[in-house]
Every structure is written in C-alpha cells, then in structure tokens.
C-alpha positions in Angstrom: 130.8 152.8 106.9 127.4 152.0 107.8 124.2 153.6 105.6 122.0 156.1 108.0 118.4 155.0 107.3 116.1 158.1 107.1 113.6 159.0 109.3 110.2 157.8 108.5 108.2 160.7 107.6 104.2 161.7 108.3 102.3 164.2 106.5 99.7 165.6 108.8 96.5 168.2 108.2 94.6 169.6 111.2 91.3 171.5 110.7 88.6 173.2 112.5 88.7 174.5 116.4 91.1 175.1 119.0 90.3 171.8 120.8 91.2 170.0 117.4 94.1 171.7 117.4 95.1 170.4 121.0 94.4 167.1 119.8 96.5 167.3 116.7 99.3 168.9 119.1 99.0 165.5 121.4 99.6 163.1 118.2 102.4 164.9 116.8 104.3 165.2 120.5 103.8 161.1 120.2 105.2 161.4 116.7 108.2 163.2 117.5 108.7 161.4 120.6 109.0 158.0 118.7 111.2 159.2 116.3 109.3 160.0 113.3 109.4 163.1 111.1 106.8 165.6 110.2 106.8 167.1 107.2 104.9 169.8 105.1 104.6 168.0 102.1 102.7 165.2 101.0 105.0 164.0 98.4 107.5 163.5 101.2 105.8 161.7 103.6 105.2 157.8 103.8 102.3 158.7 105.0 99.4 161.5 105.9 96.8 162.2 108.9 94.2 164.6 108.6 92.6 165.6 111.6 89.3 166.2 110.7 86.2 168.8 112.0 83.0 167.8 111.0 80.9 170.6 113.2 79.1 172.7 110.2 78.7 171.8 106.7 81.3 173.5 105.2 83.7 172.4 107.9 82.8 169.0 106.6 83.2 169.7 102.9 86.8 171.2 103.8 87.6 168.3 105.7 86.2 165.7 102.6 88.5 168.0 100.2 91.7 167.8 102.4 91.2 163.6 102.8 90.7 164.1 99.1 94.4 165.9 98.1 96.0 164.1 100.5 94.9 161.1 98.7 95.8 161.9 95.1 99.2 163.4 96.3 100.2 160.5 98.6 98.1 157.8 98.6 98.3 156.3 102.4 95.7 158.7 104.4 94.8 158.1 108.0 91.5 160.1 109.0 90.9 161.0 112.5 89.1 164.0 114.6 85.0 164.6 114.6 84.5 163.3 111.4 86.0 160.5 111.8 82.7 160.2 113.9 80.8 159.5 110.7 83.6 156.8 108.8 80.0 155.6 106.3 80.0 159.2 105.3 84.2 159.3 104.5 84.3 155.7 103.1 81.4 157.4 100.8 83.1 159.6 99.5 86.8 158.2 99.5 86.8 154.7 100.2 90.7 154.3 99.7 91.3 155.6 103.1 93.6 153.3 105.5 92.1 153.8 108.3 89.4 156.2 110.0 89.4 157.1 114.5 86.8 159.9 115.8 87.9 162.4 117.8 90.7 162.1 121.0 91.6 158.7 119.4 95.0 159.4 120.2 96.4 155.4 120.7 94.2 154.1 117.3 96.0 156.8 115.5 99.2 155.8 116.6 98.6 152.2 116.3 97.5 152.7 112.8 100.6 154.2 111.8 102.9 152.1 113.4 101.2 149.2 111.3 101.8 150.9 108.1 105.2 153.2 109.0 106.8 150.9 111.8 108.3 152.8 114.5 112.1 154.5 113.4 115.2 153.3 115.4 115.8 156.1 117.6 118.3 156.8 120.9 115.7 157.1 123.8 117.7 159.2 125.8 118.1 161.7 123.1 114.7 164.1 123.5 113.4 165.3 120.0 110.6 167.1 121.8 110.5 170.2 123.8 109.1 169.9 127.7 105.4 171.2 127.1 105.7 169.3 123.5 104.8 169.9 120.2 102.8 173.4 120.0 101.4 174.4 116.2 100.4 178.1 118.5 103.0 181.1 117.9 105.1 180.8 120.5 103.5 183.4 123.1 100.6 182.1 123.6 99.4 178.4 123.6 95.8 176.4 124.1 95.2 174.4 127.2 92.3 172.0 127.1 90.8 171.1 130.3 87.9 168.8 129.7 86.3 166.7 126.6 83.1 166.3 125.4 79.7 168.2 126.8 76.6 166.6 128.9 74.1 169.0 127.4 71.9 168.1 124.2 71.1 171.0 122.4 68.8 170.3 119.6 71.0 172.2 117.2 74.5 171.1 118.4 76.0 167.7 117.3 79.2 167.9 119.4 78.1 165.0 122.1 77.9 162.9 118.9 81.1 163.4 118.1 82.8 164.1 121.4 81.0 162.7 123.9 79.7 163.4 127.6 82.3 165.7 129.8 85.3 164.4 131.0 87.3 166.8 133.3 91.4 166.4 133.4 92.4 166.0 137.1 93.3 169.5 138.6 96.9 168.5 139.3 97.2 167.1 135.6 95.8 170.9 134.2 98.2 172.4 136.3 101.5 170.7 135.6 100.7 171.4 132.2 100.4 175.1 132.8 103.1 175.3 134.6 105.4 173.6 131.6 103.7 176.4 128.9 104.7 179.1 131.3 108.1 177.5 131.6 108.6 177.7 128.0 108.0 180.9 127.5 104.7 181.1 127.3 103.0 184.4 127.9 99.3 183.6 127.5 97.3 180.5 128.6 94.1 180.1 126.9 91.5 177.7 128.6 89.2 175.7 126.7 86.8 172.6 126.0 83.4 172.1 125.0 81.5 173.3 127.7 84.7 174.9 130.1 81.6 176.3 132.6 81.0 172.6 132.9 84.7 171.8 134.3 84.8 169.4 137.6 81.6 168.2 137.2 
C-alpha cells in the first residue's frame, strides 16, 4: 500500500484594511487551488505569509510584531502587503525574513513559496476551492475591489507609495465577479479601493 504524502501546509497573517484583505483573499484562492493547505498555526505550517499594512504607525508596529512571532514560532516567513513597500525597514528589524513583495504582489508571493514549499501533487480536476474563491468575510457579505492604487498626492497620505497610481479592473471583470458573490450566497457587496470616486479613469 502506497504512503499518502501530506499536504504542504502555509501559515498565513493578514492585517490592516479591507483592500489588504482582498489581496490576502487572492493569494490564498492560488493556495488552495494548487493544492496547498492553510493552517491556523504556525507550528504546523512549513511555512508563514504575513500580509502586511504599513499605513499609520501603529499599523506598522503590529505588522513588525506579527513578522516577529511568526518568526520565532516557525522560522520560514514570507512578508508581503504595504510594508513590504519599505523591505530596508523589515530587514532592520528582522533580517531572517525569506523573502519580502509590496503590495498586489500576487505572482512574487507565489513564486516565493513554490521555491521553498514546492507545489503538492494534486488531481486538477478535483476543485478545492469554491466558485468566487477563498473569502476570510462571514459569509453574507463579502469585499469587492474595483481599482488599485490612487493618482492624488496628498501631503499627509503615503498610499501612492505603497500602492501606486490608479488602475481600474475592466467593467466586465468587476461584474463577473459580482455576479459569482451573489451566486454564492452573498447578500451584500461592498465596493472598494483607494480612491473608488476615481474608478474608470
């Protein structure tokens, strides 16, 4: 009888907004899809990803602290999201960190794992994910992101750093996507982005 080989398993940490939730959403849905596990607790995984926000100071100091655990309780930490923006200022503080993408990174990320956690044997037919994907939202209401970044450059706001100038998702794009949430059971769609005013432009 042939030995089952486990699943390889990812520890994963999001933080900060709504949009960095989205994004965490998109990397585990690639997770899952290739076959890997996700699991709640460091000591199980072969590996973690903190998503990171980096917006305010204490958003930065949470973030620094979460690389931090997740690199005394595991060891192998993959840093992505805004602060991943500033990788002087993580390698600073934690220089034992694999490997460090800024925000929407969503290919590095995945790269970077399969490099250290190559990609499970899995049956391709067999879907591990739902239809809309992996949502971390309760179930009746879910976040739909429509654009990324901002074209404005307020003297007090560093998201362009981070993010970027404005990129709009093609209508028809937004709109499958909606109509896969409502699909699933989803009874409220909330819009948002960095500057959702700005959308189309």
């Amino acid at each position: 009888m042939s030995k089952v080989t486990p699943q390889p398993k990812i520890g994963f940490v999001s933080l900060g907004c709504p949009k960095n939730l989205v994004d965490s959403e998109r990397i585990l849905t690639e997770l899952r899809t290739e076959g890997y596990d996700v699991v709640p607790s460091y000591d199980d995984a072969d590996m973690v990803i903190v998503n990171t926000c980096g917006f305010i100071d204490s958003a930065v100091q949470e973030s620094l602290e979460a690389i931090g655990e997740a690199l005394n309780e595991n060891g192998k930490v993959i840093v992505t999201g805004c602060l991943g923006a500033k990788e002087d200022q993580i390698r600073e503080v934690h220089p034992k960190v694999l490997e460090i993408t800024g925000p929407h990174s969503y290919e590095q990320v995945l790269e970077h794992v399969h490099h250290y956690v190559p990609k499970p044997k899995h049956n391709p037919f067999l879907s591990l994910v739902p239809e809309q994907g992996v949502k971390l939202t309760p179930r009746h209401y879910a976040y739909l992101k429509i654009s990324e970044g901002c074209n404005h450059r307020c003297t007090f706001c560093i998201i362009p750093s981070m993010r970027g100038d404005l990129v709009s998702r093609p209508i028809g794009e937004v709109l499958s996507e909606a109509k896969r949430l409502v699909d699933a059971g989803v009874k409220e769609i909330l819009v948002i982005s960095q500057d959702t005013s700005a959308y189309g432009r």
